[in-house]
C-alpha positions in Angstrom: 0.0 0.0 0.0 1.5 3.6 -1.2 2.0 5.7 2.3 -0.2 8.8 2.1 -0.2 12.3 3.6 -2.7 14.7 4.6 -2.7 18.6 3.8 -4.2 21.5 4.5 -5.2 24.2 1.9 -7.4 27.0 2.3 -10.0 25.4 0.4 -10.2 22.2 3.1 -8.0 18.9 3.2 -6.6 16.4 1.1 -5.2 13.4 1.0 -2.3 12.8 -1.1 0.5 9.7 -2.1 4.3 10.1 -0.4 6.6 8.4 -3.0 9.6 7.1 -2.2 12.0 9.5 -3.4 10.4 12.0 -0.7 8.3 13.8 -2.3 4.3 13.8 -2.9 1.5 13.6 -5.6 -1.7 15.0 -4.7 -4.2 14.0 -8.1 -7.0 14.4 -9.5 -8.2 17.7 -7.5 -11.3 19.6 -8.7 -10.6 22.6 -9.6 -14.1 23.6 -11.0 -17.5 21.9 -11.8 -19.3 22.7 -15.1 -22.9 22.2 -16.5 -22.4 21.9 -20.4 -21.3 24.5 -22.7 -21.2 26.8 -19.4 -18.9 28.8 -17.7 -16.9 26.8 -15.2 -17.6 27.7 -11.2 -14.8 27.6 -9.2 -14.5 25.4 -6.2 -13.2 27.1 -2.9 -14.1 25.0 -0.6 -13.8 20.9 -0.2 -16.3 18.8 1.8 -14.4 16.9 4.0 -11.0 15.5 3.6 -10.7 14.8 -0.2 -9.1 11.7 -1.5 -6.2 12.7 -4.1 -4.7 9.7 -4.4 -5.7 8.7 -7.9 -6.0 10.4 -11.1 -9.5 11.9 -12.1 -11.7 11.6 -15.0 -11.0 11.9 -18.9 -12.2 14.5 -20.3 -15.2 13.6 -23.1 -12.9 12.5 -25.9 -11.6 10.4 -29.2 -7.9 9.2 -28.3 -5.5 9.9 -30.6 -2.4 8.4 -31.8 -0.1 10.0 -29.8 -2.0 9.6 -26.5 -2.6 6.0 -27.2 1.0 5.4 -27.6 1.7 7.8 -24.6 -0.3 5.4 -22.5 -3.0 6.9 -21.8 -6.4 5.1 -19.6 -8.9 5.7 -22.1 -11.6 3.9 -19.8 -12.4 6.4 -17.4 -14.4 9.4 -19.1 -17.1 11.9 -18.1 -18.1 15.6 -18.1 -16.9 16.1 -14.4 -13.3 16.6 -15.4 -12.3 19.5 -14.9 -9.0 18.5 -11.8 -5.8 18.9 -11.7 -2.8 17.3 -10.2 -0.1 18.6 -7.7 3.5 17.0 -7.5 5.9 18.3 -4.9 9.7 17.6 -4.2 9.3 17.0 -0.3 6.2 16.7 2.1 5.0 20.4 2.1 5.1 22.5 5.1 4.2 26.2 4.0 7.9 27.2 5.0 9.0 27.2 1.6 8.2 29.7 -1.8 9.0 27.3 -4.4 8.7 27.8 -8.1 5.3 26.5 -9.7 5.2 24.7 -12.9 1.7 24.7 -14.5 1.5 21.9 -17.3 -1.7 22.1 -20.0 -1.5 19.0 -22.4 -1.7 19.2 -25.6 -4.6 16.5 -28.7 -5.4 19.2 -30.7 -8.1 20.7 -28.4 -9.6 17.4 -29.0 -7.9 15.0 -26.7 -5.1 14.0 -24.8 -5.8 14.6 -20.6 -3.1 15.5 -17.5 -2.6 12.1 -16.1 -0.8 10.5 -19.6 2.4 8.5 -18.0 4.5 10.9 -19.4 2.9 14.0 -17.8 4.0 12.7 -14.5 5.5 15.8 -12.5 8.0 13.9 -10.0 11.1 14.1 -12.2 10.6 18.2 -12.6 9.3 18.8 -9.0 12.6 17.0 -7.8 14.5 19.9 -9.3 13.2 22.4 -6.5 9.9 23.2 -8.3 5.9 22.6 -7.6 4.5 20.8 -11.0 0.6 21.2 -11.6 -0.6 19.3 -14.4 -4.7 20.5 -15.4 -7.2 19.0 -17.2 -9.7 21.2 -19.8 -13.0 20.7 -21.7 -11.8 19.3 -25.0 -13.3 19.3 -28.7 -17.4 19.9 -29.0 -17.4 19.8 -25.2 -14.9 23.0 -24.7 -14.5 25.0 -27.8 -17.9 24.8 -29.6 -18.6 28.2 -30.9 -16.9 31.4 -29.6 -17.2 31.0 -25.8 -14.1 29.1 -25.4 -14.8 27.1 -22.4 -11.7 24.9 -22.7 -9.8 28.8 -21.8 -12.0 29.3 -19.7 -11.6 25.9 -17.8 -7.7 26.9 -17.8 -8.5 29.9 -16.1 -10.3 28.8 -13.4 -7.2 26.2 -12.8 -5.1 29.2 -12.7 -6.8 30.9 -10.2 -7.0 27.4 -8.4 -3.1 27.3 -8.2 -3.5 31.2 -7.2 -5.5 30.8 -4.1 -3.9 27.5 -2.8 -0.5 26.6 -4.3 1.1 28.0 -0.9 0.0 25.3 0.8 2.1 22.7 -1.5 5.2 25.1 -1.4 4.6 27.0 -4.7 4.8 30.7 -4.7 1.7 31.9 -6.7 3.9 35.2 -7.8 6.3 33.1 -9.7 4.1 30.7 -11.6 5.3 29.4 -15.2 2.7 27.9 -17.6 4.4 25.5 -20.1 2.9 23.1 -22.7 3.1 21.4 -25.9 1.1 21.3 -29.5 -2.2 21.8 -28.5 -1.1 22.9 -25.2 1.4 25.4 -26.3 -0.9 27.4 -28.2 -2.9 27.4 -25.0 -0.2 28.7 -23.5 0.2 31.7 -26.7 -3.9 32.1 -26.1 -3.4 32.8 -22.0 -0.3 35.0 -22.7 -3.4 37.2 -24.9 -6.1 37.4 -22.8 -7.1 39.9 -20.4 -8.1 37.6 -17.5 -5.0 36.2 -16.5 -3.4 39.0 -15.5 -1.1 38.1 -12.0 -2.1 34.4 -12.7 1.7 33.6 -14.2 4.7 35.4 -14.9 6.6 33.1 -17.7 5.2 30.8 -20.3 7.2 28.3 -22.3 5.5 27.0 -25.6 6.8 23.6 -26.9 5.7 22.7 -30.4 2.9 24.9 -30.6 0.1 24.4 -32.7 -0.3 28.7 -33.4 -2.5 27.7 -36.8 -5.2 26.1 -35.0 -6.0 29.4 -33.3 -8.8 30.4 -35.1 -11.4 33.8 -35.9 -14.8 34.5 -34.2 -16.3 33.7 -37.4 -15.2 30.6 -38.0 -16.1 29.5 -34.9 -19.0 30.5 -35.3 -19.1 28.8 -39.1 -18.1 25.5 -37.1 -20.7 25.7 -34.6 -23.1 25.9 -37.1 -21.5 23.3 -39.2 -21.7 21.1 -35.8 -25.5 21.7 -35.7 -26.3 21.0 -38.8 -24.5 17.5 -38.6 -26.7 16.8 -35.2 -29.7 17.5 -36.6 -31.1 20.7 -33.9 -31.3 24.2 -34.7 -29.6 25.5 -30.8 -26.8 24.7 -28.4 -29.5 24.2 -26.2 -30.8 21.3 -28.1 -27.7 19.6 -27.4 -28.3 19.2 -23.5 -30.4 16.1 -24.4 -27.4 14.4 -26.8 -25.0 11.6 -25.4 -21.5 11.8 -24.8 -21.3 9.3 -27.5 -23.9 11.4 -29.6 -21.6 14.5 -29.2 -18.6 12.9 -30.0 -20.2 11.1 -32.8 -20.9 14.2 -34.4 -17.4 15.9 -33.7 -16.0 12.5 -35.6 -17.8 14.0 -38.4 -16.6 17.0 -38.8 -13.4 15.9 -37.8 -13.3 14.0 -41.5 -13.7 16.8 -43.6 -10.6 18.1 -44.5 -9.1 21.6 -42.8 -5.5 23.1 -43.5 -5.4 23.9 -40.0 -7.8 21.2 -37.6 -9.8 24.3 -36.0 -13.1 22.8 -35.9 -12.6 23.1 -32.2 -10.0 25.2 -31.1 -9.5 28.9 -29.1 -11.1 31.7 -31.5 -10.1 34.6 -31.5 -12.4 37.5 -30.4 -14.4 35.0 -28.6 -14.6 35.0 -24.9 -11.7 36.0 -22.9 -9.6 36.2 -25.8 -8.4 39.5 -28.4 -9.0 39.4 -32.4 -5.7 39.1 -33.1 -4.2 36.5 -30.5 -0.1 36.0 -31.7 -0.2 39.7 -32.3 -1.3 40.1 -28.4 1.0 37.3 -27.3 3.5 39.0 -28.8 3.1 42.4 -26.5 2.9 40.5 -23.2 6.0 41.3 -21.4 6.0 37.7 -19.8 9.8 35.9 -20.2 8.8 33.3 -22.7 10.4 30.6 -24.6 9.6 29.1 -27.8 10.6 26.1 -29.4 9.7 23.2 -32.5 11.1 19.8 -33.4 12.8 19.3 -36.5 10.3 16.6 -38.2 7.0 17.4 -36.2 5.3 16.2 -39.4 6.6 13.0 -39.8 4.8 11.5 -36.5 1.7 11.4 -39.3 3.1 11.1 -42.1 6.2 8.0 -41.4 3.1 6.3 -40.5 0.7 6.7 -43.5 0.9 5.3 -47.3 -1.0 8.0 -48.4 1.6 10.6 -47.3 4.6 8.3 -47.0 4.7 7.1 -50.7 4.4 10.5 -52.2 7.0 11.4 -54.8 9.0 13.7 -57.1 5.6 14.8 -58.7 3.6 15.7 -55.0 6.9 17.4 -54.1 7.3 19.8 -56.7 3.1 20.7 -56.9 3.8 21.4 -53.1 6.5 23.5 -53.9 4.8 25.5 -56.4 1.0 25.7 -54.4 3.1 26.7 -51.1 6.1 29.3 -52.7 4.2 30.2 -56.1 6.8 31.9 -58.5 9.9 31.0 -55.9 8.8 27.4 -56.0 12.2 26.3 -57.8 14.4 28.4 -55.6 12.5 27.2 -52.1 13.1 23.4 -54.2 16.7 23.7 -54.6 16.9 25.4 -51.0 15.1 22.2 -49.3 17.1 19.6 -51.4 20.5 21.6 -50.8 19.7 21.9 -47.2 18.6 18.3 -46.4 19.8 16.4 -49.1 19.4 12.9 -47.2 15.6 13.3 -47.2 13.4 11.8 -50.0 10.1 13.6 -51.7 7.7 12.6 -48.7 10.4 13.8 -46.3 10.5 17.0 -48.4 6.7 17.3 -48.5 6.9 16.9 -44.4 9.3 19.5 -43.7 7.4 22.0 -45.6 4.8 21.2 -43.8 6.9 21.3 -40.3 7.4 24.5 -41.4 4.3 26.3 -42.2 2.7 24.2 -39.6 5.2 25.2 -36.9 8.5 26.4 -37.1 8.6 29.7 -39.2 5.0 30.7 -37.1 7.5 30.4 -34.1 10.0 32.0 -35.9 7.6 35.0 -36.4 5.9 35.4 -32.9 10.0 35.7 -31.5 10.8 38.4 -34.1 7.4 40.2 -33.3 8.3 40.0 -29.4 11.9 41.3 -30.0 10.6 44.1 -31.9 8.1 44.9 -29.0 11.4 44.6 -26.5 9.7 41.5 -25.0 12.3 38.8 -23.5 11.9 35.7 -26.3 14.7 32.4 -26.2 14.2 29.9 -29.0 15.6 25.9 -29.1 15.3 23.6 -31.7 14.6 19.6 -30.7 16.6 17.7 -33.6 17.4 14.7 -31.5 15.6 11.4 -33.7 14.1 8.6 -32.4 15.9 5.5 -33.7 12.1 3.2 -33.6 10.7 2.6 -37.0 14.3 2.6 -38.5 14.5 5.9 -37.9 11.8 7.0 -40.7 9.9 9.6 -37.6 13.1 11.5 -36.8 12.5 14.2 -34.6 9.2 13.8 -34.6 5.8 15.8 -33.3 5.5 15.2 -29.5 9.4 13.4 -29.1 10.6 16.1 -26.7 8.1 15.1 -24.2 9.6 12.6 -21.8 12.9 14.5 -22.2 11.2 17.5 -21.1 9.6 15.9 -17.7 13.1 13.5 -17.7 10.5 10.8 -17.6 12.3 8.2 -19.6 12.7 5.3 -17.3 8.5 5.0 -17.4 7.4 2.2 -19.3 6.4 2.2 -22.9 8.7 4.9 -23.1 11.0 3.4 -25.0 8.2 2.9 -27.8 9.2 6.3 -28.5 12.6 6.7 -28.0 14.4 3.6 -28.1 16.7 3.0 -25.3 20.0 4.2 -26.0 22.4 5.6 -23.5 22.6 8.8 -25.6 19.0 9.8 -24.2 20.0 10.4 -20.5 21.9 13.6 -21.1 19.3 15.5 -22.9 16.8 14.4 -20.5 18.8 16.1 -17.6 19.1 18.9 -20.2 16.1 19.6 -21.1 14.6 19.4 -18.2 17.3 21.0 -16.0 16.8 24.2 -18.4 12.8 24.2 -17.7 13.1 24.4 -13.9 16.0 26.9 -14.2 13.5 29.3 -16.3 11.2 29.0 -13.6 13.3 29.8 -10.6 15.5 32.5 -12.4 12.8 33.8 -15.5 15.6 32.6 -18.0 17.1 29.5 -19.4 21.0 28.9 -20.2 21.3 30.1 -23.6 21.3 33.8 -25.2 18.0 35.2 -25.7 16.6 35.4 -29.2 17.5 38.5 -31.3 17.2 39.4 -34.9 21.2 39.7 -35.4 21.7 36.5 -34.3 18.7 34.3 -33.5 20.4 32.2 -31.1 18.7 29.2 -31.0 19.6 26.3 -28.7 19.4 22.6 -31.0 18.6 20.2 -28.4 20.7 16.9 -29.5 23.1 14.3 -28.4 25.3 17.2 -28.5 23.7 20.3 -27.2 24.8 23.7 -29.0 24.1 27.0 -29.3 23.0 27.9 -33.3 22.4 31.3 -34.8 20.1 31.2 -37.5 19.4 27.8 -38.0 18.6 26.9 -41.4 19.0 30.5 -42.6 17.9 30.0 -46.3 14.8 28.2 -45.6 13.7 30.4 -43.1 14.3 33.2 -45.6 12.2 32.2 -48.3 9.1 32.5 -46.4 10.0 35.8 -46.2 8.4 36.0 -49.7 5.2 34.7 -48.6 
């Protein structure tokens, strides 16, 4: 039987797990109840001792990929989701002001949950920091229409980690919010909106997903779309649907095809959040780091013969429908730079690029203009499973970024080889140093150098990156 612990927080007790290297996991705490596409209402106070020993509730969801190969307990679902989970280095005692860590997952607004294997805070918090990993309405059930609940939901775990993270050690005035895809574009979104002001004071964005942000008025498009495929004229006609109704209709939309996935996703001009969101981002004076993998796009397409098998003809249509009259130029420039990589591999980096890297690459440059503290890193490490064919891939940085690599099925991902324990340390050594001292190891980002940090077997220091190919979507 795990040994537990008890605590007190202003908003009552809770009983939590001590682990054996010391320190403590308190899980699945409720932040917030919600009725359906309704504002959450934040929970102050806890009847009775509440048992945080085990992990809450999915959130309404259709797994994906990733989170299936992450590990993640599909099984337990429901509307009541919205928790959050507390990892501290030692028992707490409310004699200490450590650093707080706020983790928001990432499944393309549409799945994915905080208590994924790899999400497990214990490696970070042993660095000297307080890790809080939330939960968030996902897909039809949190970003149908313009009210972004999902935000909201994040929010209202915020304030959570405001009134109570004392009590676990944390000091709620130096509170970082990190995530990744999904959840890094959260993090962009909550670096824009008006309501979080005092809630953090650094952000770190892994792999963000900036595309899927998305106007008022196509959310508003999508929410009608998502009517029309359930067959009722209201939102409120939708009280009366399933889970399994709802997400049967999300499936549907899900299928027809969208450059950028925003069916659900945070809209812009919607509640809590500006019109322009990067542009708002971009003004926040908020210490923020930025970084993309070098082959997110291969994670989909390694492992699908529609993509996978495309050749010299697909590659040179993408050139000339993405780069128009510099299509031969941006070709040569792609082959010249990564001349080991065949036509699908091509086709994926572009789409890396548009996708991901060069929308970081512009959020950095608009910050530096606006005098705003920016670093930028580059994850080119590749995965050696699959004979290699994912590379760097979409969501690889993850158990290097918690230093979670001894958990199993971990080495699904990454292989085992000895090479991985140094940029584990690395990585996650330079997260909890951003959150103590409000900047990482490496220069900041300028528009002379762009330092960027490449995150590798061997860790260096890179200015400008891939220069040339960065430079031709400069013509765009």
């Amino acid at each position: 039987m795990p040994q537990v612990t008890t605590l007190t927080t202003p908003s009552g007790s809770l009983q939590g797990n001590l682990r054996p290297d010391g320190g403590c996991e308190f899980l699945g705490i409720r932040y917030a109840t919600a009725q359906r596409h309704q504002d959450p209402v934040n929970i102050t106070v806890f009847d009775g001792v509440v048992d945080a020993t085990k992990y809450g509730p999915l959130c309404p969801q259709i797994p994906g990929a990733l989170e299936i190969i992450l590990g993640a307990d599909t099984t337990n679902v429901s509307e009541d989701c919205l928790h959050l989970n507390v990892f501290t280095p030692s028992t707490p005692s409310s004699q200490r002001k450590l650093p707080v860590l706020v983790w928001i997952h990432g499944g393309a607004y549409t799945n994915g949950s905080n208590s994924v294997p790899l999400y497990h805070g214990s490696s970070l918090a042993s660095r000297g920091v307080v890790v809080v990993a939330i939960n968030y309405r996902l897909g039809s059930f949190g970003f149908l229409g313009e009210d972004n609940f999902g935000v909201l939901d994040m929010i209202s775990a915020l304030q959570w980690v405001n009134r109570n993270i004392a009590a676990f050690d944390g000091d709620a005035n130096n509170v970082t919010i990190f995530g990744e895809s999904a959840g890094g574009s959260a993090v962009v979104s909550l670096m824009s909106s008006p309501d979080t002001n005092g809630l953090f004071h650094k952000a770190w964005a892994m792999s963000p997903s900036i595309g899927q942000l998305r106007s008022k008025e196509r959310a508003l498009q999508a929410e009608q779309m998502f009517l029309q495929h359930a067959g009722v004229s209201s939102r409120n006609d939708l009280q009366s649907l399933t889970i399994a109704e709802m997400l049967d209709v999300q499936a549907k939309l899900e299928a027809i095809p969208t450059d950028n996935f925003d069916f659900f996703t945070p809209a812009g001009g919607g509640r809590s959040l500006p019109h322009d969101i990067v542009t708002t981002a971009a003004q926040s004076p908020v210490p923020f780091v930025i970084g993309t993998n070098r082959d997110e796009n291969r994670l989909w397409a390694a492992l699908d013969p529609a993509q996978n098998q495309l050749g010299e003809e697909h590659w040179n249509d993408l050139c000339q429908q993405t780069f128009g009259e510099h299509a031969l130029r941006a070709k040569n420039i792609y082959e010249q730079t990564r001349p080991e990589e065949s036509p699908w591999q091509l086709i994926s980096s572009i789409r890396t690029d548009t996708a991901f890297r060069q929308r970081a690459q512009r959020i950095s440059e608009q910050r530096v203009q606006a005098n705003n503290k920016t670093w930028m890193y580059w994850f080119t490490w590749p995965t050696p499973v699959l004979d290699g064919i994912v590379g760097s891939c979409h969501g690889l940085d993850i158990p290097f970024a918690f230093d979670n690599l001894s958990l199993p099925r971990t080495d699904d991902l990454t292989g085992d080889g000895a090479e991985r324990a140094g940029i584990a340390t690395r990585f996650a050594d330079e997260i909890a140093q951003f959150a103590k001292s409000s900047a990482p190891s490496w220069p900041a980002f300028d528009l002379a150098d762009r330092s960027t940090l490449e995150i590798n077997a061997e860790i260096a220091v890179l200015n400008d990156p891939e220069k040339e190919i960065r430079e031709i979507y400069l013509s765009l």
